[in-house]
C-alpha positions in Angstrom: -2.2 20.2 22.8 -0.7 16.4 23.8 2.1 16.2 23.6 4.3 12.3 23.2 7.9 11.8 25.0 10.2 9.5 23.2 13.0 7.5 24.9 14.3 7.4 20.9 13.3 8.1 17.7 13.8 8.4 14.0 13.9 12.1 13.0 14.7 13.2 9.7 17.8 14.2 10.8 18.2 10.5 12.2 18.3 9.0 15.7 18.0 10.9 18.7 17.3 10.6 22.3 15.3 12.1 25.1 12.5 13.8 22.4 9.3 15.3 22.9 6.7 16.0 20.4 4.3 18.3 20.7 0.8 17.7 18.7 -1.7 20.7 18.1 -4.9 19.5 16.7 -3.5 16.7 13.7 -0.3 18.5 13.1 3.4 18.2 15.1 3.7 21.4 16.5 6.9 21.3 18.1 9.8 18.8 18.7 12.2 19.2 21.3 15.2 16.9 21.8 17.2 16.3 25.0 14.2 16.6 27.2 12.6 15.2 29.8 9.0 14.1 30.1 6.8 16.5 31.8 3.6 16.1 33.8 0.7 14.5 31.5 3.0 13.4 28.6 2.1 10.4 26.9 5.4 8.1 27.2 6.7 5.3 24.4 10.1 3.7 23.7 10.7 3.7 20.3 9.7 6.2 17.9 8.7 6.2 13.9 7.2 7.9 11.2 4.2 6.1 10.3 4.5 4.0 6.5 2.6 4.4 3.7 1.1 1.2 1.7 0.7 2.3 -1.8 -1.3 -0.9 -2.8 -4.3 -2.1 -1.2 -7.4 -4.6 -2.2 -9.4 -3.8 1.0 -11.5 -6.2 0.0 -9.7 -9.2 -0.6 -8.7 -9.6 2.9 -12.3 -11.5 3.3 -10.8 -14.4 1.2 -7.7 -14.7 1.9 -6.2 -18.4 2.9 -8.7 -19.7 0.3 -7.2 -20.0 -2.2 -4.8 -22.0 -1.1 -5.9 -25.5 -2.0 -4.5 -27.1 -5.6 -7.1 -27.0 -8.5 -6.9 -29.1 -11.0 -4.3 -27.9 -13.5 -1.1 -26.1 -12.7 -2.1 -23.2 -9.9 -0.9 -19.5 -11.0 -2.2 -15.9 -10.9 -4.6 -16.4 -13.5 -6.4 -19.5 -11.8 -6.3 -17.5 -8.2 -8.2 -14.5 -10.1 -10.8 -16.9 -10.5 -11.2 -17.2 -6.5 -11.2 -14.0 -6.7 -13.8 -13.0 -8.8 -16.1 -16.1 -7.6 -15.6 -14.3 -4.3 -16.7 -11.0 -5.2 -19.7 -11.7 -6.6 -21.0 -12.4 -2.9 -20.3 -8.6 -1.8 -22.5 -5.5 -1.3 -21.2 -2.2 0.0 -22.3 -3.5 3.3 -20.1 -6.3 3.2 -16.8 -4.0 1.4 -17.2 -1.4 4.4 -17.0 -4.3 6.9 -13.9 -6.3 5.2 -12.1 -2.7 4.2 -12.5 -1.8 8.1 -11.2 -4.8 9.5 -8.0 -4.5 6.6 -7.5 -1.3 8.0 -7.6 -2.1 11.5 -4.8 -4.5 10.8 -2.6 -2.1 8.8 -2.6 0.7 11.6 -1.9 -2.0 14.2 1.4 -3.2 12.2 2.1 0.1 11.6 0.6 1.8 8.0 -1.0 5.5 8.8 -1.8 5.8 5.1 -3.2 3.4 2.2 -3.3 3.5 -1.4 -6.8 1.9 -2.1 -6.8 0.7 -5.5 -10.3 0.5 -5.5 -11.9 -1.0 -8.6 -15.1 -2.7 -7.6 -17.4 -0.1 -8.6 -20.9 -2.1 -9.8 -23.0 -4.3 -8.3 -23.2 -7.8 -8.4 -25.0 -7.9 -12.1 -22.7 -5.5 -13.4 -25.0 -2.4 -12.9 -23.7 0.8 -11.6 -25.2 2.3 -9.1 -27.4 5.2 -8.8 -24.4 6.7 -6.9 -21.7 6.1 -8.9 -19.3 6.4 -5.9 -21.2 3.9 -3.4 -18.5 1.9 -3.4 -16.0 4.0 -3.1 -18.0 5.9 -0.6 -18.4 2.7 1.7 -13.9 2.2 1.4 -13.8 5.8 2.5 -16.4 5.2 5.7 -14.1 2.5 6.8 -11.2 4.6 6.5 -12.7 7.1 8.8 -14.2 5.1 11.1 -10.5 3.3 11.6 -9.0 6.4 11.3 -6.1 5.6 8.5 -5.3 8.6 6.1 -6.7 7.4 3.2 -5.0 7.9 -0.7 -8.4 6.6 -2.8 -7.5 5.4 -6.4 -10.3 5.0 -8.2 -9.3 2.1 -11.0 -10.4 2.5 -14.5 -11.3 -1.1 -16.2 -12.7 -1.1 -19.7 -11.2 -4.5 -21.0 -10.3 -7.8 -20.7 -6.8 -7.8 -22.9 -4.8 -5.3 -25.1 -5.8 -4.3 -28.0 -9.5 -3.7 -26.0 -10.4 -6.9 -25.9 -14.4 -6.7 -24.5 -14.4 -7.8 -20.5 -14.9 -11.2 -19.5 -18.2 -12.0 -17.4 -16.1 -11.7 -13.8 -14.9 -8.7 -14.7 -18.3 -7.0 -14.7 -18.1 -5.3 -11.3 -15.2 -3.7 -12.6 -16.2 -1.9 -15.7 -16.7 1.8 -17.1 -16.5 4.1 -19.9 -14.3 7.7 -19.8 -17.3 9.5 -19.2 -19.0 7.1 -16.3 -15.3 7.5 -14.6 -15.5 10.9 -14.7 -18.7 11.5 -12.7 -17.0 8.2 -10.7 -13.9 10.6 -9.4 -15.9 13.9 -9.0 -18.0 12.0 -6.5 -15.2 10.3 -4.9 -13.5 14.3 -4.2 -16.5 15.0 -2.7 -16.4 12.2 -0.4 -13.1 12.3 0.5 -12.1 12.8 4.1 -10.4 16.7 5.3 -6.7 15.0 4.5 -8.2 12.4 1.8 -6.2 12.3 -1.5 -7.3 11.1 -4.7 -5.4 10.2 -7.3 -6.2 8.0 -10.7 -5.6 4.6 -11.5 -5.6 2.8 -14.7 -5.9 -0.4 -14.2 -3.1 -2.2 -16.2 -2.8 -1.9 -20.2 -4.5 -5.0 -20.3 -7.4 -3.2 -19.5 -6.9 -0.1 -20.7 -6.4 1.0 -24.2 -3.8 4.4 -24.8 -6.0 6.3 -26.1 -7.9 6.0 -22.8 -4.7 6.2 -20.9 -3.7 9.3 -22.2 -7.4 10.4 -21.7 -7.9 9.3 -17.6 -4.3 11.1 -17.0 -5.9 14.5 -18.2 -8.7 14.2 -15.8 -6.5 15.1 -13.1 -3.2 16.5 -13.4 -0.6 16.2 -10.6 -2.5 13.3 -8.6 -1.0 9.9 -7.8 -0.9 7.9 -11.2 -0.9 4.2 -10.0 -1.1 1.5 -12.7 -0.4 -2.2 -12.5 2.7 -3.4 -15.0 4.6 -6.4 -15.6 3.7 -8.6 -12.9 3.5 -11.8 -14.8 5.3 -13.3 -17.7 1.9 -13.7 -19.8 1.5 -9.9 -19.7 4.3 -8.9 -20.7 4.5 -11.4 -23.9 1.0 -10.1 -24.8 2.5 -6.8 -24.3 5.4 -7.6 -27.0 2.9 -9.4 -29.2 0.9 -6.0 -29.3 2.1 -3.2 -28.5 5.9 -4.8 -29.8 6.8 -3.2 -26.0 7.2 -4.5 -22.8 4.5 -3.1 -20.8 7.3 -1.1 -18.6 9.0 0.0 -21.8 5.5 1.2 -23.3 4.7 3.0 -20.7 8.1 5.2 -19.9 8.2 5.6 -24.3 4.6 6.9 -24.1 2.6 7.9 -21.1 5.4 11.1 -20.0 5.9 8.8 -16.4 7.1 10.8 -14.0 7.2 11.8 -10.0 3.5 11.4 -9.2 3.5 7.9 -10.9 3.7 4.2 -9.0 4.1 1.4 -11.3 2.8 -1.4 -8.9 5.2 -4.9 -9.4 7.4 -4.1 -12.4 8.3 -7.6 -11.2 9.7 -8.7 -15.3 11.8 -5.9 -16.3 14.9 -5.5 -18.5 18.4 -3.5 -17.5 16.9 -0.6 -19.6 13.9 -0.7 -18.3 15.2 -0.6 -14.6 17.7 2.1 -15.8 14.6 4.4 -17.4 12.3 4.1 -14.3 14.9 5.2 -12.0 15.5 8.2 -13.7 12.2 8.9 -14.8 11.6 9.8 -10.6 8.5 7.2 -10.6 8.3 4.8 -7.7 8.3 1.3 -7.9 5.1 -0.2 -6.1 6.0 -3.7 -4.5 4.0 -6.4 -2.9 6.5 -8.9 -2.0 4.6 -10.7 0.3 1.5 -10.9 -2.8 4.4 -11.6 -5.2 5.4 -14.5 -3.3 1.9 -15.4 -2.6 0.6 -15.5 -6.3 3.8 -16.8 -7.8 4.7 -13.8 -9.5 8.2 -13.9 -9.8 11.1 -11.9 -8.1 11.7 -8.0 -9.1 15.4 -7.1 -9.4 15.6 -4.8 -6.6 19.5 -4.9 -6.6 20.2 -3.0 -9.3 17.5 -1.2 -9.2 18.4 -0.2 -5.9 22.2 0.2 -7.7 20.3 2.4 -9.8 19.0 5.0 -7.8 15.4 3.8 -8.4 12.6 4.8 -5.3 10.7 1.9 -4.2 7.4 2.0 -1.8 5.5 -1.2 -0.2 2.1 -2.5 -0.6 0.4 -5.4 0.8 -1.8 -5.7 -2.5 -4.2 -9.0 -1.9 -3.6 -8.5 1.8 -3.0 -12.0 2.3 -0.9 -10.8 5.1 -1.1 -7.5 6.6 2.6 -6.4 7.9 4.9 -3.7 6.4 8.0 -5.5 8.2 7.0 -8.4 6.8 7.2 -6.8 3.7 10.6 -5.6 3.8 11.6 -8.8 4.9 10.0 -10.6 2.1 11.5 -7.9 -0.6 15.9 -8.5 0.7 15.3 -12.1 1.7 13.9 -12.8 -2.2 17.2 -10.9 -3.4 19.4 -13.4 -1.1 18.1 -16.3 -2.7 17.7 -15.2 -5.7 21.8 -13.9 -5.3 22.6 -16.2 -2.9 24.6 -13.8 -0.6 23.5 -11.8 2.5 22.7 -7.7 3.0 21.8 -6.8 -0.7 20.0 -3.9 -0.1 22.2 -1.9 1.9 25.2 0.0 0.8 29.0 0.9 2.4 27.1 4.4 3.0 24.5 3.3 4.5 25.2 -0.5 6.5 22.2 -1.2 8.0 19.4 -3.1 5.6 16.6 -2.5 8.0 17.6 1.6 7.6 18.0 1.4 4.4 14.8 -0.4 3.5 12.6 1.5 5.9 14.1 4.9 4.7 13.0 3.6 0.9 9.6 2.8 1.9 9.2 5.7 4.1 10.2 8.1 1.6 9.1 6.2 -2.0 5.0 5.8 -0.1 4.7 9.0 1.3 5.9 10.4 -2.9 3.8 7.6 -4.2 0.4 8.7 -2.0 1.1 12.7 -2.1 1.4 12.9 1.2 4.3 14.2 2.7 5.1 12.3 5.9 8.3 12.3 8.6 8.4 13.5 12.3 8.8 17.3 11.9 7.0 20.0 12.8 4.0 20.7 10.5 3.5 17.6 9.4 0.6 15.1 10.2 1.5 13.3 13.6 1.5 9.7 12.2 3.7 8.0 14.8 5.0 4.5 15.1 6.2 3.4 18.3 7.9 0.0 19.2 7.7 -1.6 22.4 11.4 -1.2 23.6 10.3 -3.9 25.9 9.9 -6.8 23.2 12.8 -9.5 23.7 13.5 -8.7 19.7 14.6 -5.4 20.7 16.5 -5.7 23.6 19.7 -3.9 24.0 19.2 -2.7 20.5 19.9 1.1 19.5 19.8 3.3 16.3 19.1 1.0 13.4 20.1 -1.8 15.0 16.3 -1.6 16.3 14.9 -1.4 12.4 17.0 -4.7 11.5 15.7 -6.1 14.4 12.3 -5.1 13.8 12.0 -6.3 10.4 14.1 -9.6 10.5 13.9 -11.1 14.2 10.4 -10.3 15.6 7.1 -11.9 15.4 4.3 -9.9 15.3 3.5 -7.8 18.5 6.5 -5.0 18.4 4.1 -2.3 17.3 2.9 -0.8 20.7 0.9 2.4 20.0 0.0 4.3 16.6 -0.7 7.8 16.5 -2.7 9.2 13.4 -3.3 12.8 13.0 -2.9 13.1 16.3 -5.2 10.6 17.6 -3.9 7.7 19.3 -5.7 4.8 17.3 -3.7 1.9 18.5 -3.0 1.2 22.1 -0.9 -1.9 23.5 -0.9 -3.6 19.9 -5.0 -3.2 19.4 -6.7 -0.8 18.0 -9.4 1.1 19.8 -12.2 -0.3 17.6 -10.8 -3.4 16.9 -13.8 -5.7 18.9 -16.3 -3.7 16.7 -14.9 -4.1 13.7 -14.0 -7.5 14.5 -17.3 -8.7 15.3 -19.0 -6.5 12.0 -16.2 -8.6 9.6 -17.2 -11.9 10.8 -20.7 -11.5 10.9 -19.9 -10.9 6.7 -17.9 -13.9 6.6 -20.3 -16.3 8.2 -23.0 -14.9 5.7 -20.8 -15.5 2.6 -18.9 -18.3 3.3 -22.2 -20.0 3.9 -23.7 -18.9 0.6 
């Protein structure tokens, strides 16, 4: 047994003092509050449940900053994609293992204990599938365990290039199956999956997936994560009216029976109705603000959603930026300019926006990922602590510390990170960071030179 003595931390019953957790194996065993350290304890200031990121391109952390130079014509999503998939065509599973690690590595230092891999580069660079149809997959769930982040693997079904099943464009290739390749694709992926892996299903967007085939890939597996891009630009969602005389958001909660175990990632361009239907329909809203931002997406209406009732988790999607306070930063500062006033996203019962934002996340990632998550006995010991030491923190208590976290540090307030029950992350670094480190820029120097 180790055990880990708190000077404070976030319980589900909220903030207490003087508490010692107890860890048997990967689990929390015990937690005692009002206690003194004893002999041997590990000691930290600041305790928190680890966060989930429900959206994750391991990947694309290889290329990001490069796309930031204007092309020719008026820069969007649509002409970043293009990076993207010029990018892409330079990786093997060698070089996915080595960029997924390193992403990793950077979420468990900032403070993630679980991701939602939305993995959907499945063939190699011609297009071909391999003779394992999971090699990819295999090689996202290798650099999960050798960082040691609970992984929720989302394999991504991608069939076209537009609605109405438009056949794929040529950078698409990587991406493509048929129903019956993506079964054989998710019965290999369960067999590699790690002792607390989850898999759930992912569809890419209806852009790329017809309804028919929706309705199919949701009867593969029934009561995983259901995780499916929708409305994150203006283009999509006029297509979607053009087609399907929907808005992708509306099409989806009229027919696809949404419900707890889905995640509809952005849901950046939605209506009153809309935000009224997803709240109640339980789902969880996936958002990337810092991506958002990034790609020019737009702003999602998180105050009345919020007003709403509606559950919300964080991801950090094209990881241009690894950081889940950077996150919830991102996601109440776009609602103050966007309504120019301050403190949107808290409430008169609850006053604190740090609270209230990390309690969302907490709660809406650890639904969205099926993993429940929280410091209490039998559940995994994913722990978060702050360096009660950092000048952002000083003299702060309660959630004080949380809006101080998210809204006046820099980076460097995460001290240690604790994932089923092993401490990964020591001082701000992770154990394996030099390794991984010098594997993803030996990958960089290859590609970038090609």
């Amino acid at each position: 047994m180790t055990a880990l003595w708190l000077g404070t931390a976030l319980l589900p019953s909220g903030w207490a003092n003087d508490v010692r957790i107890e860890i048997s194996g990967s689990l929390i065993s015990g937690i005692f509050v009002g206690t003194p350290p004893l002999p041997g304890d590990e000691r930290a200031g600041i305790g928190l449940p680890g966060l989930c990121n429900v959206h994750s391109h391991a990947f694309q952390r290889g290329m990001a900053g490069l796309a930031e130079h204007r092309g020719p014509n008026d820069d969007d999503f649509w002409s970043w994609r293009e990076v993207m998939y010029r990018f892409l065509d330079h990786l093997d599973p060698d070089d996915v293992e080595a960029i997924a690690a390193m992403a990793y590595v950077e979420m468990l230092e900032t403070g993630y204990t679980r991701v939602g891999e939305f993995h959907y580069l499945h063939n190699d660079p011609d297009g071909n599938r391999y003779s394992d149809p999971a090699e990819m997959a295999g090689r996202v769930i290798m650099a999960s365990e050798v960082t040691g982040i609970g992984m929720t693997l989302l394999p991504v079904f991608y069939a076209h290039s537009d609605f109405g099943g438009v056949p794929a464009k040529h950078g698409q290739r990587r991406f493509l199956n048929d129903l019956d390749g993506f079964a054989k694709l998710l019965s290999a992926c369960e067999d590699n999956l790690p002792a607390d892996g989850m898999l759930g299903v992912a569809p890419h967007s209806l852009r790329a997936v017809t309804g028919a085939e929706l309705a199919a890939l949701v009867d593969m597996r029934k009561g995983v994560p259901v995780h499916i891009h929708a409305a994150e630009q203006l283009k999509e969602v006029d297509a979607s009216l053009a087609f399907l005389g929907a808005r992708p958001v509306e099409w989806l909660l009229a027919n696809a029976e949404v419900n707890v175990n889905w995640c509809l990632i952005h849901a950046t361009h939605v209506t009153d109705a809309e935000i009224a239907a997803l709240a109640a329909s339980g789902a969880v809203a996936g958002l990337c603000p810092v991506t958002e931002a990034n790609l020019g997406d737009g702003i999602f209406p998180a105050v009345r959603y919020f007003e709403a009732g509606g559950r919300i988790a964080t991801g950090t999607d094209s990881n241009i930026l690894i950081d889940p306070a950077q996150e919830l930063r991102a996601l109440e500062y776009s609602q103050r300019l966007s309504h120019r006033a301050r403190n949107l996203l808290a409430s008169d019962a609850r006053p604190s926006v740090g609270r209230s934002l990390f309690d969302a996340a907490h709660f809406g990632g650890a639904q969205a990922l099926g993993a429940m998550q929280g410091l209490a006995v039998g559940m995994s010991a994913d722990i978060v602590t702050l360096d009660s030491g950092n000048s952002a923190l000083y003299g702060r208590s309660g959630d004080y510390l949380l809006d101080s976290w998210i809204f006046a540090a820099r980076s460097g307030c995460v001290d240690t990170v604790w994932r089923a029950g092993r401490m990964l992350v020591s001082k701000g670094q992770h154990k394996h960071r030099e390794a991984v480190s010098r594997r993803y820029r030996a990958v960089l120097d290859r590609i970038l030179a090609a």
